[in-house]
C-alpha positions as a Markdown table, in Angstrom:
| # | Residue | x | y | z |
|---|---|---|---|---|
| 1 | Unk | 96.6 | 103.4 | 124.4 |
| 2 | Unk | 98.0 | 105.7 | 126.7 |
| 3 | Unk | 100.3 | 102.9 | 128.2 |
| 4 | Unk | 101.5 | 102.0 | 125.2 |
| 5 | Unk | 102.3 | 105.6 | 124.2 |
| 6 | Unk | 104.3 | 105.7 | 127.5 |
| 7 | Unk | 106.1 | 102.5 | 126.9 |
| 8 | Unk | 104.5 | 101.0 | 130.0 |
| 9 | Unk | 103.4 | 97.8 | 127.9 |
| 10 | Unk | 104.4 | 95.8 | 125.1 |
| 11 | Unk | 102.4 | 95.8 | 122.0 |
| 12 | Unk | 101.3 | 92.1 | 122.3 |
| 13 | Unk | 100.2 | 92.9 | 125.5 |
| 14 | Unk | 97.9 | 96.1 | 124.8 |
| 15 | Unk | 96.0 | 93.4 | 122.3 |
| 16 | Unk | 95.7 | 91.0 | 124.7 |
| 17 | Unk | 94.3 | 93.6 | 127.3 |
| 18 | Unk | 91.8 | 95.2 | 124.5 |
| 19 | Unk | 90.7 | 92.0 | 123.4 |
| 20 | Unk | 92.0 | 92.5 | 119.8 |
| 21 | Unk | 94.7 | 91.0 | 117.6 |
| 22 | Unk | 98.0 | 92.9 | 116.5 |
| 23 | Unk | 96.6 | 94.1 | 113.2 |
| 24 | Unk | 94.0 | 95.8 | 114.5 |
| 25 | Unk | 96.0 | 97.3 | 117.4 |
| 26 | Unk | 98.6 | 98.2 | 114.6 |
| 27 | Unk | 95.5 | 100.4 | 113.2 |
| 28 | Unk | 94.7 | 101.8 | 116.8 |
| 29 | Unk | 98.3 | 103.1 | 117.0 |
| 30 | Unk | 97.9 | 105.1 | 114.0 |
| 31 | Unk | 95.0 | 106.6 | 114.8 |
| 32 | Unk | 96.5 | 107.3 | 118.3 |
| 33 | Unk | 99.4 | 108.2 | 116.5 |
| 34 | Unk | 101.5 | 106.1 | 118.3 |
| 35 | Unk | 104.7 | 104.5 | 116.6 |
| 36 | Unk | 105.7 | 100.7 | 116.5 |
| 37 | Unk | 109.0 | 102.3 | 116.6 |
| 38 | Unk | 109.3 | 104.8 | 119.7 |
| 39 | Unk | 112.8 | 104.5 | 120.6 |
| 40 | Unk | 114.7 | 104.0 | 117.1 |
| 41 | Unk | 116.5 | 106.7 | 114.8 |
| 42 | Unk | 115.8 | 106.4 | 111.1 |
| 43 | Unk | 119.6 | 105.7 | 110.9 |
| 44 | Unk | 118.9 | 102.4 | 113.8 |
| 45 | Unk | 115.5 | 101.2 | 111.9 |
| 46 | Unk | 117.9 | 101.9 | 108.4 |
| 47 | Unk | 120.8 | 99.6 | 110.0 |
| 48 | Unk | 118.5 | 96.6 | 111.6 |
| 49 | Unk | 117.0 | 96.0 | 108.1 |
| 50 | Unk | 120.4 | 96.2 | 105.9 |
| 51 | Unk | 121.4 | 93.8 | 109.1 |
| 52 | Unk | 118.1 | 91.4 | 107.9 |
| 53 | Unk | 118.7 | 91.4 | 104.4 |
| 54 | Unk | 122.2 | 90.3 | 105.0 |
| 55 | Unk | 120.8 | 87.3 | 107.1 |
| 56 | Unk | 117.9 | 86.5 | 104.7 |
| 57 | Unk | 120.6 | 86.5 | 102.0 |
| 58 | Unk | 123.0 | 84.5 | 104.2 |
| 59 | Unk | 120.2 | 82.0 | 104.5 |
| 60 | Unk | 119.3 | 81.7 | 101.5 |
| 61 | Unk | 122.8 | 80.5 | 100.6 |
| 62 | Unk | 122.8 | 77.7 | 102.7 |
């Protein structure tokens, strides 16, 4: 947990290591207290989904 804390590895990779899947590592990092979003503002994390919901929406156009 620590290397993920640190950045070291990726989260796929910290499941693979502990034998588990993502969901359950997803439940290790909040009892670690560990975010899936270390390096992002709220204002970056509010941009990337406005710029998903644009491409779902473009999507669903076509």
């Amino acid at each position: 947990m620590e290397l993920l804390r640190h950045h070291d590895i990726s989260a796929g990779r910290a499941a693979k290591l502990l034998g588990i899947d993502r969901w359950q590592l997803s439940y290790l990092m909040d009892v670690y207290d560990i975010s899936p979003f270390p390096d992002h503002t709220r204002e970056e994390l509010e941009r990337e989904v406005a710029y998903a919901m644009h491409a779902m929406h473009m999507l669903e156009r076509n």
